[in-house]
N, C-alpha and C positions, 0 to 999 in steps of 0.2 A: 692949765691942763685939766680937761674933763676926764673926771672919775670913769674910770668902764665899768660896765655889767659884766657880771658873770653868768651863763645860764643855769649854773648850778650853785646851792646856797648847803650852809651848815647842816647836817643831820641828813641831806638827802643820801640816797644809795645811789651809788654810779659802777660804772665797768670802766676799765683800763681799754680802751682801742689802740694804744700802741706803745711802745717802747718796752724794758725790760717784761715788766709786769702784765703784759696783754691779755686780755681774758679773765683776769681776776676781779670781784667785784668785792664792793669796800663802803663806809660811813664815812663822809666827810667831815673831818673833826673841825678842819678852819678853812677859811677861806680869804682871799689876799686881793682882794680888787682892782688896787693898785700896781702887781706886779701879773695879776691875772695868772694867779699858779692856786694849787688846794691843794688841803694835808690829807691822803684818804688813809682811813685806819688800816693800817698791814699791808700797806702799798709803797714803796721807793724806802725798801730799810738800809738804811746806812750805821755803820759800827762807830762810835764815838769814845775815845780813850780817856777816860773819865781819872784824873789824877785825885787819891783823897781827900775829903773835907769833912767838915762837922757831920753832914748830911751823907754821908758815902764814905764810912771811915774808913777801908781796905782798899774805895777806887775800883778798878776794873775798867773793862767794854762793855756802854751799855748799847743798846739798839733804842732807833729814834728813828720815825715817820720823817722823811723830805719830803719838800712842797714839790709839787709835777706843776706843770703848763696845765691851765684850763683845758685847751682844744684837747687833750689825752685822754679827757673823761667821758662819759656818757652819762646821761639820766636814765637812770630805772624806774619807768611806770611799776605806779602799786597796783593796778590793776589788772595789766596786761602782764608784768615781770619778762621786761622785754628791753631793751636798750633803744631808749626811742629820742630820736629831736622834738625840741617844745617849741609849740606858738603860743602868743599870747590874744585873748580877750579880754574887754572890756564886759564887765555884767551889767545887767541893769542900772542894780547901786552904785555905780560908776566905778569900783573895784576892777583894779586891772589881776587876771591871773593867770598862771601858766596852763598851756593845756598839751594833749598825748596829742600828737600825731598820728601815731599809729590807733588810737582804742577813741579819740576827742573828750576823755574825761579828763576831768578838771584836777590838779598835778597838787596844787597847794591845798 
């Protein structure tokens, strides 16, 4: 089974295009290649009943970041600040990198 790509990597900034969270834009804390889903910070919060332990002696509900579908997210150009699809180039130095669609500056 070949690995997929994601078009979106760790630390980049994305937008929600659809479901609950639409419209909200967010830092990708992880990314899951294999299942092709990303964690975006303060995007798909789910409530978790956290029973006491060493680490949490009283227990509670905490809140925790759910992985979304890749296809839900968008790249945010740093230049333009725009939700844009990315192509990729080849540079000179044979470096492959991502580039804006919308603005063609170089993304990575």
């Amino acid at each position: 089974m070949a690995l997929s790509k994601l078009h979106v990597k760790k630390d980049d900034e994305v937008m929600v295009i659809a479901g609950n969270d639409k419209g909200k834009r967010g830092k990708v804390l992880k990314a899951f290649p294999k299942e092709e889903r990303v964690v975006v910070e303060g995007i798909n919060i789910r409530h978790k009943h956290q029973q006491p332990s060493q680490d949490m002696p009283q227990g509670g509900i905490v809140e925790k970041e759910a992985p979304i579908y890749s296809s839900n997210v968008m790249l945010i150009c740093k230049y333009c600040d725009q939700p844009t699809k990315t192509g990729t180039e080849v540079l000179d130095s044979g470096e492959k990198v991502r580039v804006c669609k919308e603005c063609g500056e170089i993304i990575d």
